[in-house]
C-alpha positions as CSV (number, residue, x, y, z in Angstrom):
1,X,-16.2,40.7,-4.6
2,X,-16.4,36.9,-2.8
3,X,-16.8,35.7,-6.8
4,X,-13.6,37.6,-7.4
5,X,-11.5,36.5,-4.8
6,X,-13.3,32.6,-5.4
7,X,-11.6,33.0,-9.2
8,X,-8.6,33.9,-7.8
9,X,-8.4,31.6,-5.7
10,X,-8.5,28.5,-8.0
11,X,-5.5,30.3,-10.3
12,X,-2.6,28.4,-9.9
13,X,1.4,28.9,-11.3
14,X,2.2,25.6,-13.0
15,X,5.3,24.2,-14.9
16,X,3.2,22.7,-18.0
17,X,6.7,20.9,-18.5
18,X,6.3,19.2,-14.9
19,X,2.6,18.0,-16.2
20,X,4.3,16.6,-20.0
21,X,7.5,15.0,-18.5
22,X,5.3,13.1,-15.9
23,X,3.4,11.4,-18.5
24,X,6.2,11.4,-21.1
25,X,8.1,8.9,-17.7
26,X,5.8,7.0,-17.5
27,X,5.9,5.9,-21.2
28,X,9.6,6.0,-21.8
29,X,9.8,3.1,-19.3
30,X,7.1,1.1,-20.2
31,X,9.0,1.8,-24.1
32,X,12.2,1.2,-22.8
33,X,11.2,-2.0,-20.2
34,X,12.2,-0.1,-17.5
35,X,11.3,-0.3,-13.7
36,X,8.3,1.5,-13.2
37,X,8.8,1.8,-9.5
38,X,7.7,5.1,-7.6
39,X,11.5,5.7,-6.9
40,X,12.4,5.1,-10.7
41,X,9.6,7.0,-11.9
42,X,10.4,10.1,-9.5
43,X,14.0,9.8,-10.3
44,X,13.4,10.4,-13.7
45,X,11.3,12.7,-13.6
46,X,14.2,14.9,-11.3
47,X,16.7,14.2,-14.1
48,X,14.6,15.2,-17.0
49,X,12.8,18.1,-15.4
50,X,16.6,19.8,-14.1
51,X,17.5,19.8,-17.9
52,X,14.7,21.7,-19.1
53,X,13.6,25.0,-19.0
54,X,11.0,25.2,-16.7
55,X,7.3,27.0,-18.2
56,X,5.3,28.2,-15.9
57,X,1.7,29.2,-16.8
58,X,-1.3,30.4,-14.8
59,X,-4.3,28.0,-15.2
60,X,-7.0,27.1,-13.4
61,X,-7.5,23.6,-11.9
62,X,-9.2,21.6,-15.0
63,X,-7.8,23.7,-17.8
64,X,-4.2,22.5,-17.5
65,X,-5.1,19.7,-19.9
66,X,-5.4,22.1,-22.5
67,X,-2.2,23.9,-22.0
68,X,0.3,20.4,-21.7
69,X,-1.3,19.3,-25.0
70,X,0.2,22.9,-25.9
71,X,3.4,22.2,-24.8
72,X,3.3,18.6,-26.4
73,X,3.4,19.7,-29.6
74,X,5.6,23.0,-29.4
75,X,8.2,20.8,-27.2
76,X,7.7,17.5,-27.4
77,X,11.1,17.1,-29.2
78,X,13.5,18.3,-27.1
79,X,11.3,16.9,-23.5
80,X,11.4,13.3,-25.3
81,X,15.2,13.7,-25.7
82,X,15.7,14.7,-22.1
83,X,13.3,11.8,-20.7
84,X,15.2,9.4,-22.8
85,X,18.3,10.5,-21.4
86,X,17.3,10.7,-17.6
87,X,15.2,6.8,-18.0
88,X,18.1,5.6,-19.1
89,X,20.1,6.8,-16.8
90,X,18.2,5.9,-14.0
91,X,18.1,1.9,-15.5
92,X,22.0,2.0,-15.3
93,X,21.9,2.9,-11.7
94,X,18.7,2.5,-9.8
95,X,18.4,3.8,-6.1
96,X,16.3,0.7,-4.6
């Protein structure tokens, strides 16, 4: 039973989404010569992340990887639009 509950224990609920826009951020302002300031970054990620759809899978720590290169591919399309979007909105008015 202790191996059960152990298993269990290291399930989590995550919005693969979340995991893709992060990383998707990140590049869109380095692309776009953005500020890459925490504040910048987080806003961003706000913006883009309130106009999706969030996708919540259960994964264990370690095999998320495998489930955002998932999502890259199914919805890489319409996150990229989205993180365009909130980047550039977040260059026309910055909060620092």
């Amino acid at each position: 039973m202790e191996n059960n509950e152990r298993k269990n224990e290291e399930l989590e609920p995550v919005n693969i989404n979340e995991e893709f826009v992060k990383q998707c951020v990140r590049k869109t302002i380095r692309d776009l010569g953005g500020c890459g300031c925490e504040i910048c970054y987080a806003d961003a990620c706000a913006l883009a992340l309130n106009a999706l759809q969030p996708r919540y899978v259960t994964t264990r720590r370690g095999a998320l990887l495998s489930e955002v290169d998932q999502t890259r591919v199914a919805d890489s399309t319409g996150i990229t639009v989205e993180v365009t979007k909130a980047v550039m909105k977040v260059m026309q008015s910055p909060r620092h």
